[in-house]
Backbone as CSV, one residue per row, in Angstrom:
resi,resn,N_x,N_y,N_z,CA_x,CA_y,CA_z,C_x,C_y,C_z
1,UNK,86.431,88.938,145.080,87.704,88.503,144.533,88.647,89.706,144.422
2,UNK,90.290,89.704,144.587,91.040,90.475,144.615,92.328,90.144,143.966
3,UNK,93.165,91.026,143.359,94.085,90.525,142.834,95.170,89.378,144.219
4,UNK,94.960,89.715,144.813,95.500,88.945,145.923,94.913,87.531,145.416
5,UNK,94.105,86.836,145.327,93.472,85.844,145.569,94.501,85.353,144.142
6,UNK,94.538,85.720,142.706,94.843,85.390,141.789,96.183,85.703,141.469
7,UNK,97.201,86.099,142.495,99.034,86.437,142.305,99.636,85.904,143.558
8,UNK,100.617,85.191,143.219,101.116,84.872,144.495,102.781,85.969,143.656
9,UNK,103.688,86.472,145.318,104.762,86.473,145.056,105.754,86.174,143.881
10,UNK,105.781,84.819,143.761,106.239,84.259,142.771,106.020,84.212,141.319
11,UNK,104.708,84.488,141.462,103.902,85.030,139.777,104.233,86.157,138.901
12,UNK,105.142,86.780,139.783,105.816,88.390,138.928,107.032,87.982,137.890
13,UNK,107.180,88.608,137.133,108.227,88.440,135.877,108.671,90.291,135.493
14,UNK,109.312,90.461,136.379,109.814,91.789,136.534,110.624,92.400,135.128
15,UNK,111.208,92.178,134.461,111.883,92.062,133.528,111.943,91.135,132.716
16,UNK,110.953,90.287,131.846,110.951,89.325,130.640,111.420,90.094,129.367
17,UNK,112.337,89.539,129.271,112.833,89.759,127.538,112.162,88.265,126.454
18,UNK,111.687,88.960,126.012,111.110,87.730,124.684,111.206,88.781,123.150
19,UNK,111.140,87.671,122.376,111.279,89.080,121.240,109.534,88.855,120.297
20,UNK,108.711,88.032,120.913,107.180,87.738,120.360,106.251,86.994,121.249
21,UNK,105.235,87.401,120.607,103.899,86.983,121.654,104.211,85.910,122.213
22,UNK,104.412,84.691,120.690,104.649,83.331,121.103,105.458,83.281,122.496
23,UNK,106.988,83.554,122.279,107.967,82.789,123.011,107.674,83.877,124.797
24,UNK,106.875,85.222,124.538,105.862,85.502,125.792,104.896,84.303,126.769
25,UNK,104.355,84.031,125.401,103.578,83.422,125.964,103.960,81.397,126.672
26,UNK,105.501,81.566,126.319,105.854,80.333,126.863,106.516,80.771,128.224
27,UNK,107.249,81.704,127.743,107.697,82.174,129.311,107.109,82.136,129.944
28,UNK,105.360,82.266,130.004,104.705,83.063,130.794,104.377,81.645,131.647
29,UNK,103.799,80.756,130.333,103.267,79.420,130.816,104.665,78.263,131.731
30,UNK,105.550,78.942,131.424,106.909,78.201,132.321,106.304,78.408,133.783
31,UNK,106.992,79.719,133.572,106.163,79.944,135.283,105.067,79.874,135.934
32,UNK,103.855,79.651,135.139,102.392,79.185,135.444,102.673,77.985,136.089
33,UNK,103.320,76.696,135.202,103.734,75.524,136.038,104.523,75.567,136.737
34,UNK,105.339,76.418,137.284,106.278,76.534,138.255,105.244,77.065,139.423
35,UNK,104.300,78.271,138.846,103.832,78.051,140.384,102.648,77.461,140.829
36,UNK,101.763,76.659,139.933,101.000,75.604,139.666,101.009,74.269,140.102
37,UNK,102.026,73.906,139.324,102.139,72.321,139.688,101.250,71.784,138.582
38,UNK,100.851,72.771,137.096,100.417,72.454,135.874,101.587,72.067,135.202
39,UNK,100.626,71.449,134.128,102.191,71.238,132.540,101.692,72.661,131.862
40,UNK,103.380,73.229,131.822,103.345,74.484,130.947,102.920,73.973,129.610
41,UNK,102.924,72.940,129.078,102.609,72.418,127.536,101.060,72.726,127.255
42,UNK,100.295,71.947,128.355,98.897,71.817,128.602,98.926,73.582,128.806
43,UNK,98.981,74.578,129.472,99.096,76.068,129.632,99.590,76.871,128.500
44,UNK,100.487,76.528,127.947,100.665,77.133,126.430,100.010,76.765,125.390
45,UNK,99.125,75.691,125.517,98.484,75.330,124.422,97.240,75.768,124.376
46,UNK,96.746,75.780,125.654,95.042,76.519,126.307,95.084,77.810,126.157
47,UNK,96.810,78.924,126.296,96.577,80.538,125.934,96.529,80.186,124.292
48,UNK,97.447,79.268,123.372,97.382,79.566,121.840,96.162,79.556,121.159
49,UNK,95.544,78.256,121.616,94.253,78.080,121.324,93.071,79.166,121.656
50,UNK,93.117,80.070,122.579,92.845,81.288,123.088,92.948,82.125,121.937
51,UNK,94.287,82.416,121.568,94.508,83.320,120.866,94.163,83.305,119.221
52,UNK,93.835,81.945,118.919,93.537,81.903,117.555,92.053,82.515,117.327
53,UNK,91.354,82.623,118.612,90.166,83.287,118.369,90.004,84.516,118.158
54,UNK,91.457,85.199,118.516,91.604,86.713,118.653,92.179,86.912,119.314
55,UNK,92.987,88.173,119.343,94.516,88.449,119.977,93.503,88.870,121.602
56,UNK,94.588,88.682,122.302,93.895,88.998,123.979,94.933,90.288,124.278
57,UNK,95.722,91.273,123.123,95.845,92.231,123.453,94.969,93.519,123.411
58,UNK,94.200,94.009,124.427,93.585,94.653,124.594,93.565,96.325,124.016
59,UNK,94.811,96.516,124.210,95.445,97.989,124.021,95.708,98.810,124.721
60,UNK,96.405,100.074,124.390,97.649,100.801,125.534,98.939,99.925,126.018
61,UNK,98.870,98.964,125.306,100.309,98.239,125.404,100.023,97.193,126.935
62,UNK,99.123,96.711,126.629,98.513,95.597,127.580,97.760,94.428,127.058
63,UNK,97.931,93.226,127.392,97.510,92.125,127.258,96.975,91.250,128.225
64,UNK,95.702,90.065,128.288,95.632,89.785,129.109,95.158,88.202,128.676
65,UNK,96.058,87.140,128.250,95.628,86.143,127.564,95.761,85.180,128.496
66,UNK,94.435,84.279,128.444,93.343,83.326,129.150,93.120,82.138,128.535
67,UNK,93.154,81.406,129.523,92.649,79.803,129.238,91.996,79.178,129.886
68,UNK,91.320,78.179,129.857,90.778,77.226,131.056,91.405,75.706,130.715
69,UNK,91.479,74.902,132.047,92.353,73.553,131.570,91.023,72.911,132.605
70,UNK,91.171,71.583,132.650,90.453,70.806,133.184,91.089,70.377,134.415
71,UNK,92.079,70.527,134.618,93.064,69.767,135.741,93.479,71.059,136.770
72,UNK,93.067,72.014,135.908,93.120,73.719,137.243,91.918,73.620,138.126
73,UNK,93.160,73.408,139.686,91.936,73.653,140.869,91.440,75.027,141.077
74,UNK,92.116,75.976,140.391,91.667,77.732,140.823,92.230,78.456,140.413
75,UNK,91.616,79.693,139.909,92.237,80.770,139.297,93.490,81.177,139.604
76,UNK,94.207,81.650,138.690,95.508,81.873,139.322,96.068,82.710,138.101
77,UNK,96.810,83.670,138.545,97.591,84.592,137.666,99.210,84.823,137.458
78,UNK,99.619,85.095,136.462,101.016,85.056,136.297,101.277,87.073,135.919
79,UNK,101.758,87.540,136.192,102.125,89.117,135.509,103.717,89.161,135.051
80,UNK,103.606,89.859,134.342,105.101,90.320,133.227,105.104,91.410,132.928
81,UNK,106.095,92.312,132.962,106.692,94.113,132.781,107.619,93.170,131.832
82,UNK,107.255,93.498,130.439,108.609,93.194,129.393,109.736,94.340,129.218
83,UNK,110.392,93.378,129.376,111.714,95.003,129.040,111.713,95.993,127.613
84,UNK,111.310,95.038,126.464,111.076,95.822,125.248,109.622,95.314,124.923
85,UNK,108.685,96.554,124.350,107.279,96.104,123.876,107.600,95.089,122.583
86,UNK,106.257,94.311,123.006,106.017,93.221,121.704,104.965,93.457,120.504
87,UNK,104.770,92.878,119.474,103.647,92.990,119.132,103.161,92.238,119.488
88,UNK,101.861,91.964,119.723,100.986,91.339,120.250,99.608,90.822,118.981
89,UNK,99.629,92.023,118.463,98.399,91.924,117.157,96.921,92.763,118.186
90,UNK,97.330,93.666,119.065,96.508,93.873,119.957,95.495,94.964,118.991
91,UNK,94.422,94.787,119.799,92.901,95.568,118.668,93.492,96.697,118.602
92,UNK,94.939,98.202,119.315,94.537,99.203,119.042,96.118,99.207,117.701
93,UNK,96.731,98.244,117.355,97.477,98.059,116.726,98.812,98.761,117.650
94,UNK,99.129,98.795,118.835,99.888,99.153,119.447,100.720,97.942,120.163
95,UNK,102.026,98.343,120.483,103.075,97.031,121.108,102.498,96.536,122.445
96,UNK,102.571,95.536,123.092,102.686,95.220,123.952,103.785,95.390,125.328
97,UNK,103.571,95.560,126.851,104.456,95.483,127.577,104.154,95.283,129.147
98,UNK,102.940,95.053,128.738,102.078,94.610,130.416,101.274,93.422,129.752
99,UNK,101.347,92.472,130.347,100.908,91.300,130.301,100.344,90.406,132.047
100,UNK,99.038,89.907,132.117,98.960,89.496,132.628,98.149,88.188,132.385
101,UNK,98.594,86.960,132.555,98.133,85.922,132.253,97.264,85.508,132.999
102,UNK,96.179,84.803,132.993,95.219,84.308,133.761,94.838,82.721,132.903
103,UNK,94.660,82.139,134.207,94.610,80.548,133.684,93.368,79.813,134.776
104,UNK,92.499,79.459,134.495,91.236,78.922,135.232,90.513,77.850,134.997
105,UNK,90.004,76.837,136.021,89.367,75.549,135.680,88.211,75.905,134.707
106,UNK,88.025,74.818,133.784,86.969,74.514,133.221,85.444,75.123,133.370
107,UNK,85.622,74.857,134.667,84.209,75.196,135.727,84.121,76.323,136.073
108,UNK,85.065,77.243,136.012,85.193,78.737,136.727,84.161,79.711,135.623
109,UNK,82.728,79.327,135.486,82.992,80.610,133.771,82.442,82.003,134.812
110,UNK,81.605,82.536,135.540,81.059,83.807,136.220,82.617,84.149,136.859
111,UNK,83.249,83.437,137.411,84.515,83.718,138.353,85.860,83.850,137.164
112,UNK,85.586,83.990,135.952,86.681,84.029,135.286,86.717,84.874,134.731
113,UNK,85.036,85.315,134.242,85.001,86.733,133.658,85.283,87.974,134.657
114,UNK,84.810,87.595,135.870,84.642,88.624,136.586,86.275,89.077,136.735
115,UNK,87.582,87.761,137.181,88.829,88.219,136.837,89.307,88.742,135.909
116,UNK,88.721,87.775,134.581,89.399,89.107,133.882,89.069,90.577,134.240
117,UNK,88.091,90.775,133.965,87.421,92.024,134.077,88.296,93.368,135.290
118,UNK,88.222,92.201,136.493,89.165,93.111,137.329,90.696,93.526,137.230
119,UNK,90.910,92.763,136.525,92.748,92.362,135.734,92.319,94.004,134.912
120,UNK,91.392,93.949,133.928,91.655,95.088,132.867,91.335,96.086,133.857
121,UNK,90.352,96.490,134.294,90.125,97.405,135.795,91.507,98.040,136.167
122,UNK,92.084,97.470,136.727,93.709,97.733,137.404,94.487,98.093,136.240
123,UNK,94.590,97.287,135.049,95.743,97.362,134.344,95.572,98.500,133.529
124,UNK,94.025,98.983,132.803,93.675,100.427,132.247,93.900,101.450,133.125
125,UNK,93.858,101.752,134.256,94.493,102.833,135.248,95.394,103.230,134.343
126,UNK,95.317,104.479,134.108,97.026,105.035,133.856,97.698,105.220,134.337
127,UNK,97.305,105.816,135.750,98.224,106.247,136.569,99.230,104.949,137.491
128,UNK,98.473,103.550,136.815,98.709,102.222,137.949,99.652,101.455,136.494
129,UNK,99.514,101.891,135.254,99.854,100.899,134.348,101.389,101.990,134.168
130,UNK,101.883,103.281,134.362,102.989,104.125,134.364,103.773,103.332,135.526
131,UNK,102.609,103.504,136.764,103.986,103.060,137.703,104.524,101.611,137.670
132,UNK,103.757,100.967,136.747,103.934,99.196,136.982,105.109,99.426,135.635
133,UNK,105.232,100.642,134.988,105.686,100.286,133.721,107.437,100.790,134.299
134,UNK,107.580,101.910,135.020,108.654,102.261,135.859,109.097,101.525,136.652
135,UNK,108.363,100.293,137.064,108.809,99.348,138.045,109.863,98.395,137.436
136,UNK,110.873,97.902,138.529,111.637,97.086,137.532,111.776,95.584,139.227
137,UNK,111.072,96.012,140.107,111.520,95.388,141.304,110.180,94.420,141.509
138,UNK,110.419,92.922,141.211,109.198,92.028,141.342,108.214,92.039,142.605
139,UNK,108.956,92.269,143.804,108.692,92.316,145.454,107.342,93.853,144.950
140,UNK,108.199,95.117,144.490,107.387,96.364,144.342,106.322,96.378,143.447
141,UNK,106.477,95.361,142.149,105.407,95.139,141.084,104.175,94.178,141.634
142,UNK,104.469,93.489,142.806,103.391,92.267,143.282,102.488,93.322,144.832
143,UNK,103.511,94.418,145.262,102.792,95.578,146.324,101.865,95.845,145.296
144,UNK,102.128,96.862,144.015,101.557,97.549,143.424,100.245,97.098,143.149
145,UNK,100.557,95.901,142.199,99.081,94.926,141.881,98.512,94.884,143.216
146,UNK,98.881,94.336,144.344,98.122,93.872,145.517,97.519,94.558,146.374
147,UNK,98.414,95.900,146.818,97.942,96.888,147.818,97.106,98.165,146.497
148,UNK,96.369,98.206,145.873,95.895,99.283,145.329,94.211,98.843,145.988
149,UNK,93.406,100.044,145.650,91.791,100.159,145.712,91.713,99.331,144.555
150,UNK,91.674,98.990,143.605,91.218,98.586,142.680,91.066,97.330,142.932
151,UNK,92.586,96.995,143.426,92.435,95.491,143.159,91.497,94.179,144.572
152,UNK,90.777,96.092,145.088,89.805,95.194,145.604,88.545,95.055,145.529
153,UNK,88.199,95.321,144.340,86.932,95.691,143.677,86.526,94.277,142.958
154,UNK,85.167,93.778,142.950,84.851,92.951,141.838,83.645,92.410,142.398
């Protein structure tokens, strides 16, 4: 599996302004059904419910909040460069500003961990989470994720 398999083009959010996790995390799920063909309702409700178990901000100002729906044919990812960090409630008590959403069938559980897993892989890079953070160009933020070594690891 590769970040390729889980971003299409269209999945980048180059510049999101939100001013909290929440209204993040609707943006995020807008465009999940935009490039889905899911209900963002059903997608915002599967990351909240997610999150009441514990924040999915990881730390270093990265997040990576997950759901599974029953009606998802396949993994699929959404990414966001916020223009101002959020809080998030993330474990190192630090803002948020890399976000990558991941949303997966029911059935996916070995193939969902293993994405996440490769999602944090790429996104802990420092040297990959600076340049994604300098990026402001969706076309250059979807190279970055796609053409690296990392993101062909898993």
């Amino acid at each position: 599996m590769a970040l390729t398999d889980l971003l299409s083009p269209d999945a980048i959010l180059s510049a999101l302004r939100v001013n909290g996790k929440k209204q993040a995390l609707q943006e995020m799920s807008e465009r999940a059904a935009q490039v889905s063909g899911l209900s963002a309702r059903e997608i915002f409700d599967a990351l909240l419910q997610r999150e009441r178990l514990g924040s999915t901000g990881v730390g270093d100002g990265i997040a990576i909040p997950h759901g599974k729906l029953a009606n998802c044919k396949h993994i699929f990812g959404i990414f966001a460069r916020l223009e101002r960090p959020i809080d998030f409630e993330a474990l190192d008590g630090l803002p948020v500003d890399l976000i990558f959403l991941l949303i997966a069938p029911e059935s996916a559980g070995a193939d969902h961990l293993k994405a996440l897993a490769m999602i944090a892989r790429v996104l802990r890079d420092q040297a990959m989470a600076a340049q994604l953070r300098a990026t402001r160009d969706a076309s250059a933020l979807y190279s970055l994720l796609t053409l690296t070594p990392a993101s062909h690891a898993a």
